[in-house]
LUMVEX-198704 format. One record per atom (N, C-alpha, C): y, z negated, x negated; residue number from 1. Coordinates in pm, 1 decimal, padded with zeros to 6 digits. Example, Ala and Ser with C-alpha at 12.3 -4.5 7.8 and 13.67 -1.06 7.14 Angstrom:
<sites>
+----------+----------+----------+------+
|    north |       up |     east | resi |
+----------+----------+----------+------+
| -00569.0 | -00780.0 | -01319.0 |    1 |
| -00450.0 | -00780.0 | -01230.0 |    1 |
| -00330.0 | -00780.0 | -01320.0 |    1 |
| -00225.0 | -00708.0 | -01285.0 |    2 |
| -00106.0 | -00714.0 | -01367.0 |    2 |
|  00003.0 | -00787.0 | -01290.0 |    2 |
+----------+----------+----------+------+
</sites>
This chain:
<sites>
+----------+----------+----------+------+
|    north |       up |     east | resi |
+----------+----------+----------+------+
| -00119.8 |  00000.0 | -00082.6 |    1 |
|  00000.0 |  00000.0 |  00000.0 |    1 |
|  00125.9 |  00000.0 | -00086.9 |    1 |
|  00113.8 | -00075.1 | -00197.2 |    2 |
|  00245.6 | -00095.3 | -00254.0 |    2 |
|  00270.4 |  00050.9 | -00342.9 |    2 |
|  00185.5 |  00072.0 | -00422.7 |    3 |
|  00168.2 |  00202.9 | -00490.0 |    3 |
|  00224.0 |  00331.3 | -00383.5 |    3 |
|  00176.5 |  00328.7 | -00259.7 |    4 |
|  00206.6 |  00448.2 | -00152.9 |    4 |
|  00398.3 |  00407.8 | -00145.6 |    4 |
|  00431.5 |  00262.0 | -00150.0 |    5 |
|  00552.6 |  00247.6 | -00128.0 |    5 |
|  00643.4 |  00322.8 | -00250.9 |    5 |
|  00616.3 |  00283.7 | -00397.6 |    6 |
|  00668.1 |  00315.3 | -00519.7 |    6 |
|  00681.8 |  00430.2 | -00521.5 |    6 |
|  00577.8 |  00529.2 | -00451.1 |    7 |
|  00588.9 |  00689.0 | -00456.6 |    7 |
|  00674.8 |  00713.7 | -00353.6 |    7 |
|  00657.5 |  00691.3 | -00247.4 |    8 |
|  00779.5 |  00719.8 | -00116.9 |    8 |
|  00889.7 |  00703.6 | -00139.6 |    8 |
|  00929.8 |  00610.4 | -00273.9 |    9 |
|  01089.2 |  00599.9 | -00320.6 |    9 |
|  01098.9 |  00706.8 | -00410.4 |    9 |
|  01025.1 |  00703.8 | -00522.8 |   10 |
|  01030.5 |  00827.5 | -00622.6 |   10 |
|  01033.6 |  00947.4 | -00586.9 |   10 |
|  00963.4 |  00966.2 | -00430.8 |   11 |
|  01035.6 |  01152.9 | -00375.7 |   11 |
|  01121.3 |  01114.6 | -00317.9 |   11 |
|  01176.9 |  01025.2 | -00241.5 |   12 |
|  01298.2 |  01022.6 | -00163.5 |   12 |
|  01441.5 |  00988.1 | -00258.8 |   12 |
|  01461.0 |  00978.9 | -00376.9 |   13 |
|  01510.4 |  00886.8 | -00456.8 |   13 |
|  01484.9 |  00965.3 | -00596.8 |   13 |
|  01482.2 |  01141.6 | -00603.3 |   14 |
|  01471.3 |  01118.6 | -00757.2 |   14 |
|  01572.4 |  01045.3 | -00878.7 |   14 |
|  01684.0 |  01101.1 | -00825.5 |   15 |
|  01776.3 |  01070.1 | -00955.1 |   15 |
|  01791.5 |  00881.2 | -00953.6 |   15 |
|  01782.1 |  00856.9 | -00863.1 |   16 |
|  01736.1 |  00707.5 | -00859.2 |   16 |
|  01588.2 |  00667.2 | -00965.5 |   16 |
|  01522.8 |  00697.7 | -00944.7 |   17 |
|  01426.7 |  00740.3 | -01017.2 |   17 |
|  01415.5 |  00762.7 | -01193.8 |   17 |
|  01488.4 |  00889.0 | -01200.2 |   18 |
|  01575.3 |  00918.8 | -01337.3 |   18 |
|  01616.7 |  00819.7 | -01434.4 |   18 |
|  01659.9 |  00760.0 | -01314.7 |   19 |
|  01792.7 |  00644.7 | -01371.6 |   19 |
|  01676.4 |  00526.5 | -01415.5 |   19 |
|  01603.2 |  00507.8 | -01320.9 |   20 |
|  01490.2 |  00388.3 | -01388.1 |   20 |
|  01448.2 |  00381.0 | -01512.5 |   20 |
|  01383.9 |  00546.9 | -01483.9 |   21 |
|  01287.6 |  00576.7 | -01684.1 |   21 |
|  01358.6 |  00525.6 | -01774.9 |   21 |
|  01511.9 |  00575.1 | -01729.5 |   22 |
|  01584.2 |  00578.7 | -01858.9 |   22 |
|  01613.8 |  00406.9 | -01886.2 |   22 |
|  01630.2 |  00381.6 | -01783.6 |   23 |
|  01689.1 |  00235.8 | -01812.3 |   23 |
|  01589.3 |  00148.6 | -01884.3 |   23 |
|  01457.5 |  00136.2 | -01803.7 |   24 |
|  01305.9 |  00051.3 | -01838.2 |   24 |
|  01279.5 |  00114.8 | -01975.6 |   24 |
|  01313.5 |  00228.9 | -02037.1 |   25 |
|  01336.2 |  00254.9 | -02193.6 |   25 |
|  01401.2 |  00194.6 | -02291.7 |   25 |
|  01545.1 |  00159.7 | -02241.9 |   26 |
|  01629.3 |  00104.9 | -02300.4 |   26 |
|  01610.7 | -00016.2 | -02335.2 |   26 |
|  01556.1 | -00092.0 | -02215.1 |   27 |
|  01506.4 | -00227.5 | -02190.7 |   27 |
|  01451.9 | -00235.3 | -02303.3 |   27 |
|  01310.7 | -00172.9 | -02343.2 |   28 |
|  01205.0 | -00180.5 | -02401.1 |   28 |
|  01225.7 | -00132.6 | -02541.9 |   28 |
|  01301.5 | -00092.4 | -02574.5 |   29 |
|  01357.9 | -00031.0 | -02706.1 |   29 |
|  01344.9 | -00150.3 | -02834.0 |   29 |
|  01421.1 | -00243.0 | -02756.8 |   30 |
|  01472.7 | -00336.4 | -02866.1 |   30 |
|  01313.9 | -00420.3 | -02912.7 |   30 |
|  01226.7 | -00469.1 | -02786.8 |   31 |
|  01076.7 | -00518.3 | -02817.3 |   31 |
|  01026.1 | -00440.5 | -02870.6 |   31 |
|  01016.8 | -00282.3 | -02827.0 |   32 |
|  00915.7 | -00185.9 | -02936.7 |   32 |
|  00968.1 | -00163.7 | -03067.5 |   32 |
|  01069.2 | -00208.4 | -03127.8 |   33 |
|  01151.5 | -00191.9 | -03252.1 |   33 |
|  01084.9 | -00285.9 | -03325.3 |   33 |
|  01059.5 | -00421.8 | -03295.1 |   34 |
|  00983.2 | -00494.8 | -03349.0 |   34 |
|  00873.7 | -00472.2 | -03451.5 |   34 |
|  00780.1 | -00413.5 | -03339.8 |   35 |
|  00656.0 | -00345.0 | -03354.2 |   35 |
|  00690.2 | -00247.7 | -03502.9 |   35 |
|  00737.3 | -00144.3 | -03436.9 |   36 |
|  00717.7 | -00017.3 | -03501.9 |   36 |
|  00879.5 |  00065.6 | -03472.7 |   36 |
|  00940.5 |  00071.5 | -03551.5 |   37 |
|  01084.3 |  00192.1 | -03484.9 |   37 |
|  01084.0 |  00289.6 | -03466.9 |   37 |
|  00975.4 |  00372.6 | -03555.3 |   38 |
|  00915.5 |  00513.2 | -03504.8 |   38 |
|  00879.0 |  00557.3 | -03385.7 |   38 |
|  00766.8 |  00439.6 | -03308.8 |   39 |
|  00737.5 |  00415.4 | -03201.2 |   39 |
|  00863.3 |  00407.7 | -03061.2 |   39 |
|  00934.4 |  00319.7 | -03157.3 |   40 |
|  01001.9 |  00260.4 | -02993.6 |   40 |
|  01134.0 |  00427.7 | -02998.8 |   40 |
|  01155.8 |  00501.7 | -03140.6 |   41 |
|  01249.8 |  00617.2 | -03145.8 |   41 |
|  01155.5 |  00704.3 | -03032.4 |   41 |
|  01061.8 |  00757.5 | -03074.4 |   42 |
|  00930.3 |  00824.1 | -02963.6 |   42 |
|  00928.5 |  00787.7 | -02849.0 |   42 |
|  00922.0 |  00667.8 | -02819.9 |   43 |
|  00882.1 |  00599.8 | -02645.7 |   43 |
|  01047.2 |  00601.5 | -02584.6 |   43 |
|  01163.7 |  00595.6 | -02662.6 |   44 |
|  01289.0 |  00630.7 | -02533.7 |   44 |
|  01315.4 |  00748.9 | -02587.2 |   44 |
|  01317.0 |  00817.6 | -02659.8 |   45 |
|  01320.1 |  01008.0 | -02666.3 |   45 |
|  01236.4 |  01030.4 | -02525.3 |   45 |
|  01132.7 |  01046.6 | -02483.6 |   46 |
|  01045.9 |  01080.9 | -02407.5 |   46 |
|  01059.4 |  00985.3 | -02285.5 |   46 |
|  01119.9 |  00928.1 | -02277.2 |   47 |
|  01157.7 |  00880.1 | -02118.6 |   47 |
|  01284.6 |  00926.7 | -02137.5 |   47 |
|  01393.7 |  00953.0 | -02223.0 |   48 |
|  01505.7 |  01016.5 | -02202.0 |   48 |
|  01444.3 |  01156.1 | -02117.1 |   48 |
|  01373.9 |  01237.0 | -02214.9 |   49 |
|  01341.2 |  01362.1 | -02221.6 |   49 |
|  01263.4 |  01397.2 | -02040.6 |   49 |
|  01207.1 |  01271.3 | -02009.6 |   50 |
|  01154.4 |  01277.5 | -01864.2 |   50 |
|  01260.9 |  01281.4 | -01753.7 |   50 |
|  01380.4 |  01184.0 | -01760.6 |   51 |
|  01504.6 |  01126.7 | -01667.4 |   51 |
|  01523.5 |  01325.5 | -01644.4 |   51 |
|  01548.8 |  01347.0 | -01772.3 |   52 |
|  01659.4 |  01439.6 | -01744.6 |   52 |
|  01628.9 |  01571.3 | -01718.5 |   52 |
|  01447.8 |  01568.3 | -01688.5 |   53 |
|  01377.9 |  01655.6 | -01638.5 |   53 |
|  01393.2 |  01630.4 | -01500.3 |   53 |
|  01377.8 |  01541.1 | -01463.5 |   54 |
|  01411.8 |  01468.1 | -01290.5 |   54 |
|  01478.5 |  01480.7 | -01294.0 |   54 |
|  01598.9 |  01460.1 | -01307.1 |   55 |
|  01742.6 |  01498.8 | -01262.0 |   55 |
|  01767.0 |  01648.7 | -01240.0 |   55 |
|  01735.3 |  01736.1 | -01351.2 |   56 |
|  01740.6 |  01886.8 | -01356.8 |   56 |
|  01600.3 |  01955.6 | -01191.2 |   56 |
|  01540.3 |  01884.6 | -01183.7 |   57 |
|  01453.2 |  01919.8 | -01110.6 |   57 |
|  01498.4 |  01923.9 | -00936.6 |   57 |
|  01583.3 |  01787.5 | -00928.9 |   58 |
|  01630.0 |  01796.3 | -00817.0 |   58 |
|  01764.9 |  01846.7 | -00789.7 |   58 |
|  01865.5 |  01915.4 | -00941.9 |   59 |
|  01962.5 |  01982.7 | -00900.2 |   59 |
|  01880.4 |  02124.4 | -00859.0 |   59 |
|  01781.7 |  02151.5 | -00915.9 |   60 |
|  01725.4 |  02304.4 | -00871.0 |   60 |
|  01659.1 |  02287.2 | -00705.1 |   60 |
|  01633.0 |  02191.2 | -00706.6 |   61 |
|  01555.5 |  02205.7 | -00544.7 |   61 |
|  01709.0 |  02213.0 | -00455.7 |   61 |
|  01788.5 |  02136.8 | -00468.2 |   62 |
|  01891.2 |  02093.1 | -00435.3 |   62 |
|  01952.9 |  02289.1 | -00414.6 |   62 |
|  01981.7 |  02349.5 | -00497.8 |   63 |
|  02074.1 |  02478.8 | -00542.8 |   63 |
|  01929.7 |  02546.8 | -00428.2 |   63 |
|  01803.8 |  02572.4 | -00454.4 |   64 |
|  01750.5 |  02613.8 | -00332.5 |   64 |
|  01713.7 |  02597.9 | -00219.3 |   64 |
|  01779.0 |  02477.4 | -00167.9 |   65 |
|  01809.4 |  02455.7 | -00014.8 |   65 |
|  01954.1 |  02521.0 |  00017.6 |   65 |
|  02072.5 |  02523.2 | -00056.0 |   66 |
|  02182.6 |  02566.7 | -00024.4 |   66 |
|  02164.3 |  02753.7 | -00051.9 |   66 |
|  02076.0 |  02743.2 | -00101.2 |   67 |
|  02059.6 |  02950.0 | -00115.2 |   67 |
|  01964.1 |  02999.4 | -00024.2 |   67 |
|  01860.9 |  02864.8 |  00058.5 |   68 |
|  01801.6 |  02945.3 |  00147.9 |   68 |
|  01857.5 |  02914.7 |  00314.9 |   68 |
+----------+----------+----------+------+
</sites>
């Protein structure tokens, strides 16, 4: 149930969404630095690199509702 909820926000809500990856990256940056900095450079590149695929994804759905 809760899982069905988390997804029902993530399509209704991308750039909301977007905004999470990027943030729960940031969060996590400074603990994975600890570890490894290579790692934690890799793990918010690639949730950057995801946000801003979501974001780009729903300006295109977005541009083909107003063209159809």
């Amino acid at each position: 149930m809760k899982t069905k909820r988390i997804k029902n926000w993530v399509v209704e809500n991308p750039h909301k969404a977007a905004l999470s990856f990027m943030d729960f990256a940031t969060l996590l940056d400074s603990t994975i630095k600890k570890i490894n900095g290579s790692l934690a450079l890799g793990f918010l590149s690639f949730r950057e690199i995801a946000g801003v695929i979501l974001v780009v994804g729903t300006v295109l759905l977005l541009s083909i509702l107003l063209l159809g």
